[in-house]
LODREN-750596 format. One record per atom (N, C-alpha, C, O): y, z, x. Coordinates in steps of 0.02 Angstrom, whole numbers, plus 50000, padded with zeros to 5 digits. Example, Ala and Ser with C-alpha at 12.3 -4.5 7.8 and 13.67 -1.06 7.14 Angstrom:
497165039050660/497755039050615/498355039050660/498345042350712/498885035450642/499475035750684/500025039450645/500575040250670/
//
This chain:
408655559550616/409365558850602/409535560950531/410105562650517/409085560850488/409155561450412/409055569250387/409325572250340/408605571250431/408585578550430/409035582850448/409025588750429/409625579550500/410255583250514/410715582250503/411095586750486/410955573550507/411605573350456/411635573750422/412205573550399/410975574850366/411085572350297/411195579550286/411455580550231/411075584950319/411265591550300/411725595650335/411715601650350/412345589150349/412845592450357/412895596550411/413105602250410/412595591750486/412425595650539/413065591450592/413005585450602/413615594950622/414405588950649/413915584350685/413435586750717/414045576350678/414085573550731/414075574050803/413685570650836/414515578450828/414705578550890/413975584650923/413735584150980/413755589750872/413105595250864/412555587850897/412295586250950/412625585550832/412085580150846/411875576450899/411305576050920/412375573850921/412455571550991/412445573751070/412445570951124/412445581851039/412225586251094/411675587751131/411535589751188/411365585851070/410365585451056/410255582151124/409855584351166/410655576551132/410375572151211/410685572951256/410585569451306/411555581351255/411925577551320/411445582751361/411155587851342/411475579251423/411255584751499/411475591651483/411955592251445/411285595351500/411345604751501/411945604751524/412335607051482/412165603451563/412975604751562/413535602451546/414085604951558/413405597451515/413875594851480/413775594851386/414005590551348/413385600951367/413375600551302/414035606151288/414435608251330/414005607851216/414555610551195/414355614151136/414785616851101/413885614251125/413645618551040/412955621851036/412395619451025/413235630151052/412565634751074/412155633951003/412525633750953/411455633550990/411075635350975/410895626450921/410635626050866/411135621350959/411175616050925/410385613650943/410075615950992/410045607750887/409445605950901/409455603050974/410005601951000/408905601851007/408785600051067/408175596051069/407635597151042/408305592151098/407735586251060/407555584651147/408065583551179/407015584451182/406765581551251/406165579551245/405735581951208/406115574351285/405285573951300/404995577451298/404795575851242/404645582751311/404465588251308/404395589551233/403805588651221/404685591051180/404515590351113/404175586151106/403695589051083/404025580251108/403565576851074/402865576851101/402425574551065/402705579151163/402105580451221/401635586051198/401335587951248/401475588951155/401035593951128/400365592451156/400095587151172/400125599651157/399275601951184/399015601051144/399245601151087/398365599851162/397815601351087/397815611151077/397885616051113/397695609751006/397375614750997/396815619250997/396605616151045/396425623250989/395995626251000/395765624250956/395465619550982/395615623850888/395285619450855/395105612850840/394735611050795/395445608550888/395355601750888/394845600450924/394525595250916/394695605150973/394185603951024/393445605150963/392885603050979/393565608350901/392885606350866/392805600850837/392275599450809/393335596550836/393205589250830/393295583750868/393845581150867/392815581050907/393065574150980/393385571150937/393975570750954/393235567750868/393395561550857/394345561450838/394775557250850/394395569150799/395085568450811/395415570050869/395845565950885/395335575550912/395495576150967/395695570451008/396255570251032/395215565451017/395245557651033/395655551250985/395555545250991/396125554550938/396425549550901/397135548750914/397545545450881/397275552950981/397865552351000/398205555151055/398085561251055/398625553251111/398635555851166/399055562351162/399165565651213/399255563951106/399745570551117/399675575451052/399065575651041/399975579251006/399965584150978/400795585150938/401265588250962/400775582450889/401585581250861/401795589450838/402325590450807/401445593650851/401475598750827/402145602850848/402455606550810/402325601450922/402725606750950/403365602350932/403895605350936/403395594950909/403975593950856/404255597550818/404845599350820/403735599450770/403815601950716/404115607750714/404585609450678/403645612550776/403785620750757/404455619750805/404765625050810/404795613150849/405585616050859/406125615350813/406635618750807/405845608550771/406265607750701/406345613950666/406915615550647/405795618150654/405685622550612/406235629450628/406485632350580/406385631650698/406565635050727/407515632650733/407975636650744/407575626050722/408395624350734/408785623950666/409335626150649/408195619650626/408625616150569/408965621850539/408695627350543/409715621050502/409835627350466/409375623850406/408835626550417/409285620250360/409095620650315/408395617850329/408365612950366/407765620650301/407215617250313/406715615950246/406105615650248/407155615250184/406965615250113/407315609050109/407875607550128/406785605250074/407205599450036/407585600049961/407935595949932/407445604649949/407825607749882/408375610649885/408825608949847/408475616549939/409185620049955/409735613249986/410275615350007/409625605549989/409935603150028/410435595949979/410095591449954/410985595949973/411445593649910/411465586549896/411545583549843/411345583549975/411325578349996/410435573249962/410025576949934/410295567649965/409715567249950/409475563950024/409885560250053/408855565250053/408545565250110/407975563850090/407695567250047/407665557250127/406915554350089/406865550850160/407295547450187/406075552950191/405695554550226/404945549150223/404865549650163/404655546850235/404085543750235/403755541550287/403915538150336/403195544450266/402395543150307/401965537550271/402085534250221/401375537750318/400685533850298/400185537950282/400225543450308/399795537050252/399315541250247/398635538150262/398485533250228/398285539850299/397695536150360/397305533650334/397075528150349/397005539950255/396515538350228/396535531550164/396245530950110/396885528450190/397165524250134/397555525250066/397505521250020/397875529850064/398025532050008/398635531049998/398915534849958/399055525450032/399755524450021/400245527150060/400165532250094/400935523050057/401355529050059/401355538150030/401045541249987/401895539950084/402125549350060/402575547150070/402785543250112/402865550750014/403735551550014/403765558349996/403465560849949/404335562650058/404635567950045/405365566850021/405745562150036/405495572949976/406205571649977/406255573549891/405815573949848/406945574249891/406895574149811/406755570249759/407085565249745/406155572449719/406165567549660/405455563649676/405225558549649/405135568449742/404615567349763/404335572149792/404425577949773/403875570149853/403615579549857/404115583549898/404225582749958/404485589549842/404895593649874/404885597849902/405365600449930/404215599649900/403895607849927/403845606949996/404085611550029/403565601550032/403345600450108/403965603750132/404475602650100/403985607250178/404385609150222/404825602250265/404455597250263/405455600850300/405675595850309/405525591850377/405485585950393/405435599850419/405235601450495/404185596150478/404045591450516/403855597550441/403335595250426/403325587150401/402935582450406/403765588050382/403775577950326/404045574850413/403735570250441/404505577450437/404855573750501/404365573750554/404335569450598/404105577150551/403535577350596/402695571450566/402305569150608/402635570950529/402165567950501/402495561550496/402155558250455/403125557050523/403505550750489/403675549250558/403935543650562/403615553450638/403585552850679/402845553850724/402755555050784/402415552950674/401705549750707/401685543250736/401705539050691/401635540350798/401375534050787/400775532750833/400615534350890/400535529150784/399825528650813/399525527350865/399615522250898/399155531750878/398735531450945/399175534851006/398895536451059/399935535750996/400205541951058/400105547751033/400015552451072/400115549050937/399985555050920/399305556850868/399055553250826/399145562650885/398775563350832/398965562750753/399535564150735/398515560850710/398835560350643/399115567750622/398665571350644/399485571150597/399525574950576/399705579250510/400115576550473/399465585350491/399235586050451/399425589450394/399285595450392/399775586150337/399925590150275/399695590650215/399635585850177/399565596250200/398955598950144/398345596150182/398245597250242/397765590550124/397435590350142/397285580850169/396755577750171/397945578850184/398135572150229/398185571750283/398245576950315/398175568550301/398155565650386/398795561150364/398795557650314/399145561550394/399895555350405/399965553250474/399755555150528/400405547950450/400825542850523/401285540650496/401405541350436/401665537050544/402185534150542/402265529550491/401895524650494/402815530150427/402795527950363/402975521350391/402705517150355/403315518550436/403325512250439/402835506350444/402875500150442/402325511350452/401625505750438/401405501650373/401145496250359/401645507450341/401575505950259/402185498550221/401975493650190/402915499850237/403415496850216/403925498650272/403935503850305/404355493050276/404625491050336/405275493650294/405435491150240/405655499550329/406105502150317/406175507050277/406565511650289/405715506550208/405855509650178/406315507650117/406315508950057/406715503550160/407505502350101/407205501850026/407585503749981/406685499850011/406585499849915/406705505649894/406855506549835/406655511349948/406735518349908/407515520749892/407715524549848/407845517649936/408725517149924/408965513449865/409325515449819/408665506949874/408915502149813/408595505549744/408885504349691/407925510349743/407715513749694/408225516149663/408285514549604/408685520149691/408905525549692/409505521649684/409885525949661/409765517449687/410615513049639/411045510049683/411545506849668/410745511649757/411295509549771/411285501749804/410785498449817/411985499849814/412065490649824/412225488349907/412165482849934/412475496149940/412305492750001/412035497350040/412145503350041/411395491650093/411035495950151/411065495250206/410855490550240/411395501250226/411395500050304/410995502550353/411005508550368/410555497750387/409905498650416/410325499650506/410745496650540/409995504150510/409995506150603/409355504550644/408805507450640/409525499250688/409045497650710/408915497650791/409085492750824/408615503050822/408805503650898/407945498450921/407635499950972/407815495650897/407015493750932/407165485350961/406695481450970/407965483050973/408095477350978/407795474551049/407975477751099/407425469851057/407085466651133/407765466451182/408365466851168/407485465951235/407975465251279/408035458051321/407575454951348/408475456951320/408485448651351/408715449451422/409225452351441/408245446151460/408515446251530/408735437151551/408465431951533/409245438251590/409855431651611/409285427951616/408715430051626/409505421151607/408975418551650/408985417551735/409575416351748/408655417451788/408555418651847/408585424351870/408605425551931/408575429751811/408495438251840/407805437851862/407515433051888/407515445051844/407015448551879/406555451051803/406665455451762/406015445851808/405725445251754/405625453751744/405695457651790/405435455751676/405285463251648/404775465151679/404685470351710/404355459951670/403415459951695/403375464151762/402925468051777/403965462551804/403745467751872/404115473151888/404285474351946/404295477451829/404605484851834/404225489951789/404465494351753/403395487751801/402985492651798/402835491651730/403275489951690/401915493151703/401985496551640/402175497451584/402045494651531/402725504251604/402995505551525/403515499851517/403685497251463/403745498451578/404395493551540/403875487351493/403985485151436/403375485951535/402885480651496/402835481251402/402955476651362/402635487651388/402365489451334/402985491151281/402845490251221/403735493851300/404115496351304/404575489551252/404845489851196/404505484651297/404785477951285/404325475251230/404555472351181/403815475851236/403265470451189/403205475351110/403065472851056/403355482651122/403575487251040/404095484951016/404085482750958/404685485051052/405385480851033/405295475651000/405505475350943/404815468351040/404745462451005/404335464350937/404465461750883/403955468050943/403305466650878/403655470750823/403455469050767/404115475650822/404575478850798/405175476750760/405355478950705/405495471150803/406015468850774/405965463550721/406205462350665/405445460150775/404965452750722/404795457050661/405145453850622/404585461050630/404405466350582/404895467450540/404935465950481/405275470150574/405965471650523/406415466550511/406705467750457/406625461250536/406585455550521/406485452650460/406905452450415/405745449550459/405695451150388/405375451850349/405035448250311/405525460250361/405745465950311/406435465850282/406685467250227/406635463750338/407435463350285/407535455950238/407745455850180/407355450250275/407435444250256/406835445650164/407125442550119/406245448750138/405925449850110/406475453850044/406615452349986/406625458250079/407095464850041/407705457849995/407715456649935/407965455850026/408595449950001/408415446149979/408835441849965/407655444649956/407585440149905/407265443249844/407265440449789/406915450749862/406835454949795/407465456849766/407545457249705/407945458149810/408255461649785/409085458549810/409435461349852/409245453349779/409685446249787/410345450549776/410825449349813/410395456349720/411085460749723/411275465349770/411875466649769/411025467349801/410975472149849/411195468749929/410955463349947/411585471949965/411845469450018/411555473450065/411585479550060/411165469850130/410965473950185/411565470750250/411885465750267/411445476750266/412055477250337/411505480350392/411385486450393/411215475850436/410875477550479/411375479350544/411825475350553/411345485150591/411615486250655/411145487250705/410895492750717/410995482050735/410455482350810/410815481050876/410895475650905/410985486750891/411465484650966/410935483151046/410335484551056/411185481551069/410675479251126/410895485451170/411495486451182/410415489551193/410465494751243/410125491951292/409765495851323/410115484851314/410045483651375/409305486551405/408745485651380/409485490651472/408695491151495/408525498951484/407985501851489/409275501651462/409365509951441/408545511051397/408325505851373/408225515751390/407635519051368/408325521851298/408925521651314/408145523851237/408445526851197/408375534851200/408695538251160/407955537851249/407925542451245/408235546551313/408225552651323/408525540651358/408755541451411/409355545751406/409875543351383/409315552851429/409955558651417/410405555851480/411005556451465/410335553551531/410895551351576/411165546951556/411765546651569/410875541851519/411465536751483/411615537351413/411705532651373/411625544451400/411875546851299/412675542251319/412775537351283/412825542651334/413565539851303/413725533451324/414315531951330/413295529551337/413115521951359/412905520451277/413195516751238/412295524551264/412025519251204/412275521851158/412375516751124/412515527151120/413105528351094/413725524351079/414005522851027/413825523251137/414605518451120/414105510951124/414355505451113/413665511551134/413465501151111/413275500951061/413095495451039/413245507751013/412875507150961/413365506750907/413265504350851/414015509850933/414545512350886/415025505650894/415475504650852/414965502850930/415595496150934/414825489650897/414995485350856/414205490050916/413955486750852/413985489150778/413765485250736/414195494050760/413965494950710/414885494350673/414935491850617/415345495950697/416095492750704/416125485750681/416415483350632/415675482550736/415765471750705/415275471350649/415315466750609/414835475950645/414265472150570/414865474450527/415225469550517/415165481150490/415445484550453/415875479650430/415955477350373/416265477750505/416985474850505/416945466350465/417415463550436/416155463350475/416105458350474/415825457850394/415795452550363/415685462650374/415165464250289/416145464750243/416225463150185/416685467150286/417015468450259/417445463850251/417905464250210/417295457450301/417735451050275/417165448350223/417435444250185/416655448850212/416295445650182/416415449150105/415985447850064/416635450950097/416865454950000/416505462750003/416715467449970/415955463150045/415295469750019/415725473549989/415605474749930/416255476250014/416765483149991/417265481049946/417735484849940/417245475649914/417985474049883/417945477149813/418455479349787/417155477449770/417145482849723/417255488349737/417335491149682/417345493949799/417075499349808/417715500949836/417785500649897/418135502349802/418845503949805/418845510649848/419245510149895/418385518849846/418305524549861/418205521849936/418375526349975/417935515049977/417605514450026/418365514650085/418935515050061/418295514450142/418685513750188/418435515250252/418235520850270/418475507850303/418285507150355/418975509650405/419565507950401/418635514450454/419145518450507/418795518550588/418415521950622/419225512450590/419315514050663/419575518250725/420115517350753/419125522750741/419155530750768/419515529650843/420025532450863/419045524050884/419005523950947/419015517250963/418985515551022/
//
């Protein structure tokens, strides 16, 4: 998401990324499917089992479609500031791309290395690192925002559990992935959680505005229901705004103004 809005890619482009083929509206816009994230091995992985075996897929064909859509794929040509983070396997900390950090990585490469997660993908590989998913390291990230001056954060959070009524149809017997699906959500949210509750006591000036809308039993990557979790995401993120805004957050920030579109 940071790789395209933050460079000034419309909204509505953006959102195209998931509608069905016939109902999109913006030729040559990114296209984001299952299928992108499903990569082969390579021909050289097969000279190593042990990496070959460190992950069920190949983040690679991410990358080279990022590489092929983004208009901008320099973190330097881009006006906006865009900061990116991985893990790095070998213990060596966080990576941060982005300005004012490493600027050279290509953006299509940092996004691809910050969308490792472990054990569906192979680690993958910049310079001479192995990366994953920076959220292993620090939960959100947000210190790198508050680094950077500003007083409020607004965290997007789609990994919210799903609650079923009570006397429904427990999760446990709709297979599998819903199993595993549900139990990332919990170990996820418990995580960020607190991560945020942690963040507000380092950092007692700083206002977080968390938005976690419940998409129900919707998959987030589900293109038949783009405009289901869309609008649950956009009427949550409406009451946190609306609700930060009875609370003072904006009453210094005179330039600010909340607009209700829809």
């Amino acid at each position: 998401m940071a790789a395209t809005y933050g460079q000034g890619m419309p909204l509505d482009a953006l959102l195209d990324s998931y509608r069905l083929p016939w109902r999109r509206r913006h030729e040559g816009a990114l296209r984001l499917h299952l299928s992108n994230f499903l990569g082969a091995p390579r021909a050289k992985d097969f000279l190593h089992p042990g990496y070959l075996t460190s992950g069920l897929f190949d983040i690679g064909k991410l990358e080279r479609s990022l590489r092929d859509h983004l208009a901008i794929n320099d973190f330097r040509r881009i006006d906006k500031t865009i900061l990116v983070t991985a893990a790095d396997l070998d213990g060596r900390g966080r990576v941060v791309f982005g300005k004012g950090y490493d600027e050279t990585t290509p953006i299509s490469q940092a996004v691809a290395a910050s969308c490792c997660v472990p054990g569906l993908f192979r680690p993958y590989q910049v310079g001479d690192r192995y990366l994953l998913d920076g959220e292993l390291v620090r939960t959100l990230s947000a210190d790198l925002a508050v680094e950077a001056g500003v007083d409020v954060v607004i965290v997007s959070n789609i990994y919210r559990q799903e609650t079923v009524r009570e006397g429904g149809p427990s999760i446990a017997r709709r297979g599998p992935f819903a199993v595993i699906n549900q139990t990332l959500n919990i170990v996820l949210s418990e995580k960020e959680r607190r991560g945020l509750d942690l963040y507000a006591r380092t950092y007692p000036k700083v206002t977080f505005v968390n938005v976690s809308p419940d998409i129900g039993s919707f998959g987030y990557l589900n293109r038949f229901n783009a405009r289901s979790l869309v609008m649950r995401g956009y009427r949550e993120a409406l009451r946190e705004l609306a609700a930060a805004k009875d609370r003072g957050v904006f009453d210094a920030r005179p330039d600010l103004k909340l607009v209700n579109s829809g």
